[in-house]
C-alpha positions, -999 to 999 in steps of 0.1 A, spaced: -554 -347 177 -546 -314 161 -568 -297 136 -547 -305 110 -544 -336 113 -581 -344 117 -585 -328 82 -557 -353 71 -578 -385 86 -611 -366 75 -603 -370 39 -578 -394 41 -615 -417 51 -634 -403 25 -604 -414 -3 -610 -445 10 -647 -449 14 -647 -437 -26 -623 -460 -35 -638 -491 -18 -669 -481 -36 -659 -479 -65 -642 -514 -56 -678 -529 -54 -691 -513 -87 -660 -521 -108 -664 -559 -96 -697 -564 -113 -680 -555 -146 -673 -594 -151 -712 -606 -144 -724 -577 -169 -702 -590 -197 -717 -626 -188 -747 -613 -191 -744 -594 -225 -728 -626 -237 -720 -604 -273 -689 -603 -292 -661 -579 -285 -668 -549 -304 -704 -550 -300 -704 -553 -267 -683 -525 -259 -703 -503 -284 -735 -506 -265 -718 -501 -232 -697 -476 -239 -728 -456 -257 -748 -461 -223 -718 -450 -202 -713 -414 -228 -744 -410 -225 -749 -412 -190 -719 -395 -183 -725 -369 -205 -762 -360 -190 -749 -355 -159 -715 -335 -173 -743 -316 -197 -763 -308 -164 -733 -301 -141 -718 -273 -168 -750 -261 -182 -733 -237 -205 -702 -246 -206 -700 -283 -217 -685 -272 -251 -660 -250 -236 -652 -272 -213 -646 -301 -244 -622 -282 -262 -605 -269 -233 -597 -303 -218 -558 -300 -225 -530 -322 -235 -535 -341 -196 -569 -348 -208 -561 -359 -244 -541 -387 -227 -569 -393 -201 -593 -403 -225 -570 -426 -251 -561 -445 -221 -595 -446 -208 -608 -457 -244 -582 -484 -244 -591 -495 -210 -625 -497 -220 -621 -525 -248 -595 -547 -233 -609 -551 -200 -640 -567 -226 -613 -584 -242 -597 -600 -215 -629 -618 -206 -631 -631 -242 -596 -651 -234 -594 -665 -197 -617 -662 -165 -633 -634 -147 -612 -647 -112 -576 -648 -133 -583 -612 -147 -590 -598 -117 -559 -613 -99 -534 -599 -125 -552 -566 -119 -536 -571 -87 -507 -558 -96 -525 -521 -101 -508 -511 -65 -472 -518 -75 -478 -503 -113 -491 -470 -96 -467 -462 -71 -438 -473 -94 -454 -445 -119 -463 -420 -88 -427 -425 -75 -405 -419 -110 -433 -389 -120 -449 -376 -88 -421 -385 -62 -442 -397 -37 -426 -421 -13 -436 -458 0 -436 -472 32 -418 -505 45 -452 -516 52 -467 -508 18 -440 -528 -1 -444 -557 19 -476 -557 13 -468 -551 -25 -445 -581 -27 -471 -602 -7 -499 -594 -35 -474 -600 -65 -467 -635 -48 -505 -641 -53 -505 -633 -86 -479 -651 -94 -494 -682 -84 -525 -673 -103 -503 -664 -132 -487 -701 -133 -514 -716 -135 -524 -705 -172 -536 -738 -187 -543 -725 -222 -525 -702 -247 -559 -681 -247 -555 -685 -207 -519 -667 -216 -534 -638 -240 -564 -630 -217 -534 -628 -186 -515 -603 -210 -545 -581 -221 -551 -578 -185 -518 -566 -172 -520 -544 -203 -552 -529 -188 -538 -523 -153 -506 -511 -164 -530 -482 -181 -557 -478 -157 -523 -469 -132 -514 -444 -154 -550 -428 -152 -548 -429 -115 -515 -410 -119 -524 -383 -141 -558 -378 -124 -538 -370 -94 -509 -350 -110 -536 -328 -127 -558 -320 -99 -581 -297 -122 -588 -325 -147 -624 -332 -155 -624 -371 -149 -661 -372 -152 -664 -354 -187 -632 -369 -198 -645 -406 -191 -674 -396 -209 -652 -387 -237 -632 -418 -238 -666 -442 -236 -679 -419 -268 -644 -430 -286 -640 -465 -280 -674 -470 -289 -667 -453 -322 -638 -472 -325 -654 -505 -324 -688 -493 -341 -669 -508 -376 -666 -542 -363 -702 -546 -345 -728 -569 -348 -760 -543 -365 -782 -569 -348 -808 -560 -321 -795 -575 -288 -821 -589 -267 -834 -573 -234 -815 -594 -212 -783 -582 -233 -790 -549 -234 -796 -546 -196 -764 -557 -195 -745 -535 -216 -764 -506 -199 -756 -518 -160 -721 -522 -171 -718 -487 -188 -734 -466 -157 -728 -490 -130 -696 -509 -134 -677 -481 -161 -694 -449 -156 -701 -451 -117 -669 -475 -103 -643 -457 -125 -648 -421 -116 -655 -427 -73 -622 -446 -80 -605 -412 -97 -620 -390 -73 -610 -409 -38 -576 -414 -55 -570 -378 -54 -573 -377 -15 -553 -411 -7 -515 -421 -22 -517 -436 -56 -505 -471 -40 -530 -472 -15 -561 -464 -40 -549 -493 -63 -547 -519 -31 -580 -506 -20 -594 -517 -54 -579 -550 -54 -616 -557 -32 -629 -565 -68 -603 -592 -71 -627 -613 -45 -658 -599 -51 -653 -601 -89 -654 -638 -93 -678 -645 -67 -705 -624 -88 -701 -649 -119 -699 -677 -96 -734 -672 -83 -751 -661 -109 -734 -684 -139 -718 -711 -123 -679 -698 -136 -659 -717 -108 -626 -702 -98 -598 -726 -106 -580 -733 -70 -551 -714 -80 -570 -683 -85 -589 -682 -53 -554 -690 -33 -542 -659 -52 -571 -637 -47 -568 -647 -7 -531 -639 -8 -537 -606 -16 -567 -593 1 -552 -606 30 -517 -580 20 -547 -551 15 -561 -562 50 -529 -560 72 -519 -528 53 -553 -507 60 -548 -519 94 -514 -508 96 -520 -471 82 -553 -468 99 -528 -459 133 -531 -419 142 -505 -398 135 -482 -390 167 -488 -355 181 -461 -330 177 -439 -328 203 -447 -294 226 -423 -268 219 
């Protein structure tokens, strides 16, 4: 193996080791949201507020100085970072308020296809044979998932969530097309919006402990911690292979509310979720091959 391509694998593995990471964090989203067990905008206010200010300390800490500058210097790339972040922030929240944590994380399945479809028509970056089979295998799980909709609030929560991944695919996307982005201070940013967004609508109440622990896991764990290893390993992997990576959360997801809260996964949704980490399984198995060696010249 050449030099060159050693670098390749070298970060080509550390993409991925982020990415799956940030697969585990992101799945515990669902079980903190059980836990809070608040209305909408409340919830999202107290853990968006953990997640700004978390993120911020460490952005305040990494910049010293310069965190201001930095702020006002974040560009029109980062402008449209942080309203989609915001907007991912609430309807994920939203989602859950509608259907079950196992069908939103299936339709979030689809993240793979959204972001290479947006990669390929923005960033021109090409697909293999093997990644669309696996594509088409994933969207056949979903689809089964997706039929199964028993309830019109079943059929909203399905919506909000392909809404969600159709955005977080467009973060992926620009995080990658503008490699100097700040993700970390600009996820900050879009946690300290939505929360002012939904401040209007909260509940002024004192949650309880319990409630509060889980606003604050799901703002530094699940939001502030699963989002950005997700951004960063995405940079060093193609856009379609980050978003199959994270489709991990679609099992581990459900199994989290499962154990702790007794939310059974309706038959459809596990056949769905098996369909397509089995299509992320035989794709990382595929593309973990070595590169040929050049041919001597």
């Amino acid at each position: 193996m050449t030099m060159e391509q050693a670098d390749f694998w070298g970060t080509r593995r550390m993409g991925v080791a982020l990415v799956t990471a940030s697969a585990v964090c992101w799945s515990t989203a669902g079980l903190f949201v059980r836990l809070a067990n608040l209305d909408i905008a409340t919830l999202v206010v107290w853990y968006a507020m953990s997640a700004c200010l978390g993120l911020g300390v460490v952005c305040a800490v990494r910049l010293r100085g310069g965190l201001w500058r930095a702020i006002l210097g974040i560009g029109w790339p980062g402008l449209v970072y942080v309203i989609i972040a915001a907007f991912c922030a609430t309807s994920y929240v939203l989602a859950l308020q509608y259907t079950s944590v196992a069908n939103v994380m299936t339709i979030y399945a689809s993240l793979p296809l959204v972001a290479t479809a947006i990669a390929f028509l923005w960033l021109n970056e090409r697909v293999s044979r093997q990644f669309i089979v696996a594509g088409i295998i994933a969207m056949a799980g979903i689809a089964i998932t997706a039929g199964a909709a028993a309830t019109i609030n079943d059929a909203i929560g399905l919506i909000v969530s392909f809404l969600m991944t159709v955005a977080f695919a467009v973060m992926l996307v620009v995080s990658k097309r503008y490699a100097n982005l700040d993700v970390l201070l600009a996820s900050a940013i879009a946690a300290g919006l939505a929360a002012a967004v939904c401040a209007p609508f909260m509940n002024y109440g004192v949650p309880s402990l319990i409630q509060l622990s889980g606003c604050v896991l799901y703002g530094l764990l699940a939001y502030g911690l699963g989002i950005n290893l997700a951004l960063v390993g995405g940079r060093m992997i193609k856009s379609g292979e980050a978003g199959l990576l994270t489709m991990l959360e679609i099992v581990l997801g459900p199994i989290w509310v499962w154990l702790f809260f007794g939310e059974e996964p309706t038959i459809e949704a596990v056949v769905g979720a098996a369909t397509a980490l089995g299509a992320v399984t035989w794709y990382l198995s595929i593309e973990r091959q070595p590169l040929p060696e050049p041919a001597p010249s």
